[in-house]
C-alpha positions in Angstrom: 68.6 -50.6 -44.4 68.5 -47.2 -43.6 67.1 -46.5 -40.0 65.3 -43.2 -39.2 66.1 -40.4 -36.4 63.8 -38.3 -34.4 60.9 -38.5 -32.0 57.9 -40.3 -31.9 54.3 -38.3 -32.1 54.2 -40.2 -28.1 57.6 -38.8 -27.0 56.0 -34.9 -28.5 52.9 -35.2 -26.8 54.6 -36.2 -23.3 56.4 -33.2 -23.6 54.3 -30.8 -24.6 51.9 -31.8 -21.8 54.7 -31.7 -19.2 55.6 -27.8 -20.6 52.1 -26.7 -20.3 51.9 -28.1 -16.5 55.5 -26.3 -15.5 53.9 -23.3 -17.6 50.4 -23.5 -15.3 52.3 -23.7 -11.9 55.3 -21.2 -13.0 52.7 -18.2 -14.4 50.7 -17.3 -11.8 53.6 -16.5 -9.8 55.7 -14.7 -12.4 52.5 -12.2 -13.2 51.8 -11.7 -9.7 55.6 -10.5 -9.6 55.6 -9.2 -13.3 52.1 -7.2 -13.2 51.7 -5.5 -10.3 49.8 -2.4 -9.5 51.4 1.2 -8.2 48.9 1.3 -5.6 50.4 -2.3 -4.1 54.3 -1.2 -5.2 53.8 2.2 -3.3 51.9 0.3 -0.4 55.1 -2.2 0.3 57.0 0.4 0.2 55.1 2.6 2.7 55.4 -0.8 4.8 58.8 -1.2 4.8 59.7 2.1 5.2 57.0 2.9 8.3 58.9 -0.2 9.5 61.9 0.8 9.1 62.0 4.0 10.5 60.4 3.1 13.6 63.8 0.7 14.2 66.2 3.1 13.1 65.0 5.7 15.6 64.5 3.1 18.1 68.1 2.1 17.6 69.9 5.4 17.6 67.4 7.0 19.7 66.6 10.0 17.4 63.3 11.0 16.2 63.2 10.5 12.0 60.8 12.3 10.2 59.1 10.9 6.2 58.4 14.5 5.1 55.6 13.7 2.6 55.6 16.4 -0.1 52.0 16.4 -1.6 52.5 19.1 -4.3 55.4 17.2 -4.7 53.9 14.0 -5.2 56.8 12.4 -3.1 58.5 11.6 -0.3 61.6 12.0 1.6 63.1 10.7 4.9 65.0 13.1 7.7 66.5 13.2 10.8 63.9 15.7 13.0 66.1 18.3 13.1 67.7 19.2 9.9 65.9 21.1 7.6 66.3 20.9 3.8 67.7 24.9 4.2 70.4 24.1 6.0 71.9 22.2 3.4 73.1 23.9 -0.4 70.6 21.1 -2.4 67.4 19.6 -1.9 67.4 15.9 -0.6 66.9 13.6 -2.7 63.1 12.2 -2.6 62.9 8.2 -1.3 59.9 7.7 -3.0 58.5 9.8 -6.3 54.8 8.6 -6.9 53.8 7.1 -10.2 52.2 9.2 -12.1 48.6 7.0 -12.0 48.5 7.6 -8.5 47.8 11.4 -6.7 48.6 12.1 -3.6 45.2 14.6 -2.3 45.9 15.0 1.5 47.5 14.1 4.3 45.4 14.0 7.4 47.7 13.9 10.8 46.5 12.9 13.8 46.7 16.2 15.3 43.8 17.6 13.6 46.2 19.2 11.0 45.1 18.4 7.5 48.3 19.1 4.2 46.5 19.5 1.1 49.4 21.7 -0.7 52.0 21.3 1.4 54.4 19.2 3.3 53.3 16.9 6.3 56.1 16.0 8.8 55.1 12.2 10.2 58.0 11.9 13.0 59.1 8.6 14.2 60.1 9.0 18.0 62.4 6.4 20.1 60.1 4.3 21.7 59.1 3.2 18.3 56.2 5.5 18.4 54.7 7.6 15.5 52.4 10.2 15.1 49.4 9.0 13.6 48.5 10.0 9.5 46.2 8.9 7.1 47.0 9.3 3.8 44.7 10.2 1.0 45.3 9.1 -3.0 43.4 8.7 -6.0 44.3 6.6 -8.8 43.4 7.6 -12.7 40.3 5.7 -12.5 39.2 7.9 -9.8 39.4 5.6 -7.6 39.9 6.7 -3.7 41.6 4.9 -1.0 43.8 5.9 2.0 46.9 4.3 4.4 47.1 5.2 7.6 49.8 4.6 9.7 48.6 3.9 13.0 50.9 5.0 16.0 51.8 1.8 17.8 51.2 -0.6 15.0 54.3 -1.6 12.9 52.2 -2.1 9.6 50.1 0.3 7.9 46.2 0.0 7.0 44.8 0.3 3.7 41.0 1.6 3.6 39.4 1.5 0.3 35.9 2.5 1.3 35.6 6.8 1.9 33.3 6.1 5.1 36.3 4.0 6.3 38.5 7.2 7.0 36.7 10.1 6.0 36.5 11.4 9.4 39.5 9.6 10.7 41.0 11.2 13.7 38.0 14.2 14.0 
């Protein structure tokens, strides 16, 4: 009598069905991690920099500076003080912008607006900043802004115009 190996149609079915519920709890996390936008990348790490900067200059008690480049499309973080001339190369960018996303302007709370040039946002000692908002567009023409308020640690995103068209004037 010869006896026969392998798995019952049952035992497939039980674990197929336990496969597709690990498979519906696990994928909606792994996409929100796997497919994420540039807008949400560049905004966490707008966050944690802002953040960031506001306790390192509170810690060594020196005012830092994110230059933000916006021919450049990018962004790069200083000690207030030390200009990219005093040194024989340029310094290195933290943060080049994705290509889907455009830096238009950078609105600064004194009433100074960068369209093609370099905005200085300085982070002071007593975990102060000057205030900014930050224009971009995306490649769907889409238009939304951060603004980095100057007592509050995390930054805003405003996705309606009327929201921070006139911010600060």
């Amino acid at each position: 009598m010869r006896t026969q190996s392998g798995y019952t149609l049952i035992e497939l079915v039980v674990v197929v069905a336990m496969l597709g519920m690990l498979l519906g709890f696990a994928a909606p996390r792994v996409a929100g991690q796997l497919f994420t936008s540039d807008k949400d990348e560049v905004e966490r790490w707008l966050n944690s920099t802002t953040a960031s900067l506001r306790e390192k200059a509170q810690q060594s008690q020196t005012t830092l500076v994110l230059r933000v480049d916006v021919s450049g499309q990018q962004f790069f973080i200083e000690t207030e003080g030390t200009l990219s001339t005093e040194t024989e190369t340029e310094p290195k960018a933290a943060l080049k912008l994705p290509d889907r996303l455009n830096l238009s302007q950078v609105l600064l709370g004194q009433g100074s607006i960068a369209v093609n040039s370099q905005a200085p946002i300085r982070f002071f000692p007593d975990g102060a900043a000057d205030p900014a908002v930050l224009h971009m567009t995306d490649n769907d023409g889409q238009r939304f802004a951060w603004v980095i308020e100057p007592f509050l640690a995390d930054i805003a995103k405003m996705e309606e115009h009327d929201q921070y068209a006139d911010h600060w004037q």
